[in-house]
C-alpha positions as CSV (number, residue, x, y, z in Angstrom):
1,X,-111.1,3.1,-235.1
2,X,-108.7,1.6,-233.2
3,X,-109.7,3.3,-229.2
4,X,-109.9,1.3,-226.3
5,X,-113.5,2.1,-225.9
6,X,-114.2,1.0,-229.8
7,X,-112.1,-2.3,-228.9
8,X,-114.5,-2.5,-225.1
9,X,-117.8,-2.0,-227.4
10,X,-116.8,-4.9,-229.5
11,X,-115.8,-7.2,-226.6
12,X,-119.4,-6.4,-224.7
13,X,-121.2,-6.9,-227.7
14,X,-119.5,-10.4,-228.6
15,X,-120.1,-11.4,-224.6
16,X,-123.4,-10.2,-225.3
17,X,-124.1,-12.0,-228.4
18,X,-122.2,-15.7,-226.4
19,X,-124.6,-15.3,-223.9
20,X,-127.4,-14.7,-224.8
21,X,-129.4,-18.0,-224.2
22,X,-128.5,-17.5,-220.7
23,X,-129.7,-13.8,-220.4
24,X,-125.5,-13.6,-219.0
25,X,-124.7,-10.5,-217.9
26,X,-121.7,-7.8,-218.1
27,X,-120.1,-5.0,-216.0
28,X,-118.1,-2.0,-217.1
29,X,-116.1,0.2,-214.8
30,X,-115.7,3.7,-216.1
31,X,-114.1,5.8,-213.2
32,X,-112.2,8.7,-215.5
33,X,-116.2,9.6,-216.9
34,X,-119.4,10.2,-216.0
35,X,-122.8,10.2,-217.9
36,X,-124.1,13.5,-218.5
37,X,-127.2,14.1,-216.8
38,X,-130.1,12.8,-218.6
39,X,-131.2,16.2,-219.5
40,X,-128.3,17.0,-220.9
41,X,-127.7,13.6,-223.2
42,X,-126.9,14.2,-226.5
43,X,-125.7,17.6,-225.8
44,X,-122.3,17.0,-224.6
45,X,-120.0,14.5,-225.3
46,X,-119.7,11.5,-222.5
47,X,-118.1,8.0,-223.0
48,X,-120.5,6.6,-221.6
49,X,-122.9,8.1,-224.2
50,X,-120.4,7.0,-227.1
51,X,-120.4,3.4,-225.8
52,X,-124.3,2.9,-225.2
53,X,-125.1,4.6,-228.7
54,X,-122.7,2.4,-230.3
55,X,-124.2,-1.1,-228.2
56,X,-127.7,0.2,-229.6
57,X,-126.7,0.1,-233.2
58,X,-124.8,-2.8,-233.3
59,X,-128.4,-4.6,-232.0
60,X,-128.1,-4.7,-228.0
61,X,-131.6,-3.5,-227.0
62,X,-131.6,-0.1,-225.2
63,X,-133.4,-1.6,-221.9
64,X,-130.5,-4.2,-221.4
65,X,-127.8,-1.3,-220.6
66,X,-128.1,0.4,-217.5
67,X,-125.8,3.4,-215.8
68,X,-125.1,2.7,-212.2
69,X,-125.6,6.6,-211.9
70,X,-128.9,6.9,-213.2
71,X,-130.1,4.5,-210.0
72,X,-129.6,7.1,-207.4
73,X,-131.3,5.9,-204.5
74,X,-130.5,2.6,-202.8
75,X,-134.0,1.2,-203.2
76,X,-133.5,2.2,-206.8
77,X,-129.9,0.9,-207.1
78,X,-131.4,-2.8,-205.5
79,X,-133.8,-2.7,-208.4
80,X,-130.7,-2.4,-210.9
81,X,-128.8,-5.0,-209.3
82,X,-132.0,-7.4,-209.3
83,X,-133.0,-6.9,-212.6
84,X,-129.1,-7.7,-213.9
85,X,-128.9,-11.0,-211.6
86,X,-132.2,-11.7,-213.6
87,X,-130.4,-11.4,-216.6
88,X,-133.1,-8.4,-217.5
89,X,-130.4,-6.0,-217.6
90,X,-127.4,-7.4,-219.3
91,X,-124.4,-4.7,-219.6
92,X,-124.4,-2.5,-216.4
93,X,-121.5,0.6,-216.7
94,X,-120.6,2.5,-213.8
95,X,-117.6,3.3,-211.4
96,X,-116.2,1.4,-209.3
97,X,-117.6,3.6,-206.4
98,X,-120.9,2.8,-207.1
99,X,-120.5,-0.8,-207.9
100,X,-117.5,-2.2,-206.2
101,X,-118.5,-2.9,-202.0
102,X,-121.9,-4.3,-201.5
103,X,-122.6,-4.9,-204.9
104,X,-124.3,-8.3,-205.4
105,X,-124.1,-8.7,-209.0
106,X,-123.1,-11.8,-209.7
107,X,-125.3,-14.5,-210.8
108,X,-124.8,-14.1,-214.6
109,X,-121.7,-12.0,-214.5
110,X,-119.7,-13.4,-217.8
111,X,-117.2,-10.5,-218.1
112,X,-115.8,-7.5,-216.2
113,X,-114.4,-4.8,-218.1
114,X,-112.1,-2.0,-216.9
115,X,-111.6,0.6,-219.3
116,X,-109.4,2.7,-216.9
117,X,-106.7,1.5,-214.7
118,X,-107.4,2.7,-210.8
119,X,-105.3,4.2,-208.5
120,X,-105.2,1.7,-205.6
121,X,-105.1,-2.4,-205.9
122,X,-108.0,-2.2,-203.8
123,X,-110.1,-1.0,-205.9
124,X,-108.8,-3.2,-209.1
125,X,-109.8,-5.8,-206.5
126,X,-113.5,-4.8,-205.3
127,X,-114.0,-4.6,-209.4
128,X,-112.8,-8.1,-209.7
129,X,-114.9,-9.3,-206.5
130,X,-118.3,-8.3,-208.2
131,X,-117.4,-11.5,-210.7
132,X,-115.0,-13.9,-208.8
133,X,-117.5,-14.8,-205.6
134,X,-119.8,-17.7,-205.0
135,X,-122.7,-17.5,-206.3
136,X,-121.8,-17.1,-209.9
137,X,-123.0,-19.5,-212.2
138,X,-120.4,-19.1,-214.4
139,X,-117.8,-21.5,-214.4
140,X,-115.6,-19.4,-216.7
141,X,-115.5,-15.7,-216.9
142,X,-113.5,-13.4,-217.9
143,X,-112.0,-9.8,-217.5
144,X,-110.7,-7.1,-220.0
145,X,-108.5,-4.0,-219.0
146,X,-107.7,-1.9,-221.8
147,X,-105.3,0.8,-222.5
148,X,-103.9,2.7,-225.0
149,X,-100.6,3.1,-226.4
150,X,-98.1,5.8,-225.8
151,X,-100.4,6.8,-222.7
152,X,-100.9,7.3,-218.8
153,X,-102.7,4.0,-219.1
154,X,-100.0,2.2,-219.3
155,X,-98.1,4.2,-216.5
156,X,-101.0,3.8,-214.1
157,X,-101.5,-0.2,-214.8
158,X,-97.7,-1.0,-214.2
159,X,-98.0,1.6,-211.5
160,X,-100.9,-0.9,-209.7
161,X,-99.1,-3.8,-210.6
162,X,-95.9,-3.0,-208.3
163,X,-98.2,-1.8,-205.5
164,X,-99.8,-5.0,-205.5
165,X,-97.1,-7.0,-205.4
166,X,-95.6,-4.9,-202.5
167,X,-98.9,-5.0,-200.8
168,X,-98.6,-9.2,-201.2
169,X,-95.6,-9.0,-200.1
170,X,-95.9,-6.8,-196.5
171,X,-99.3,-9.3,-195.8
172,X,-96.8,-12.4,-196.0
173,X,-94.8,-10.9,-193.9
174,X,-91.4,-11.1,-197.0
């Protein structure tokens, strides 16, 4: 009842619901999961699966949620990314591989969600670039990291935390 993933399926689907008269849009990173194949869907247990099916019955239209990983070609992926700076596609999961450098998403980007820590700032900051950029027309956004209690999450996020500010630290020369 009270997972991360229930708490991030609730948060999209509230962002959803705020923005809908502006078709805004929302991105999940997912790095510690992968969608089963979709020949396999149903079959085995994926979060990605759990957090879709749940979107679906609490009224987000199937079409509007998108897996980065079902895109698998670049002309295929630039089709994704149009269709959710169009506001077509409105909650796009994926890693933060597949949609952190290069990734022009931003148009309608309203929230970021990371529902896993990663191991490097870096890549906490690629995630973070796909909504803070020009080009947004969101004056306002905003961005969820969850974790859960009595975990690694909570290792791993303090864990980035201090190698950020180190990192901050060497590039002002302190």
């Amino acid at each position: 009842e009270g997972s991360k993933v229930n708490l991030a399926v609730q948060n999209i689907l509230d962002e959803w619901k705020r923005g809908t008269a502006g078709a805004l849009t929302q991105v999940a990173f997912i790095d510690l999961s992968v969608p089963a194949k979709k020949a396999e869907r149903g079959k085995t247990f994926s979060v990605y699966e759990d957090i879709k099916t749940k979107l679906v019955r609490r009224g987000i239209p199937e079409h509007q949620i998108a897996f980065v990983q079902d895109y698998d070609t670049p002309a295929k992926r630039g089709m994704l990314f149009e269709a959710v700076n169009a506001g077509r596609v409105r909650v796009v999961l994926g890693s933060r591989q597949l949609l952190g450098v290069g990734v022009n998403i931003q148009r309608r980007l309203v929230a970021a969600h990371d529902l896993d820590p990663p191991w490097r700032p870096d890549q906490l900051e690629q995630g973070r670039g796909r909504i803070l950029r020009p080009g947004n027309s969101n004056d306002t956004v905003r961005i969820y990291q969850y974790g859960t209690a009595k975990s690694f999450d909570a290792y791993i996020w303090q864990l980035l935390a201090s190698k950020s500010k180190m990192t901050a630290r060497f590039l002002k020369g302190d």
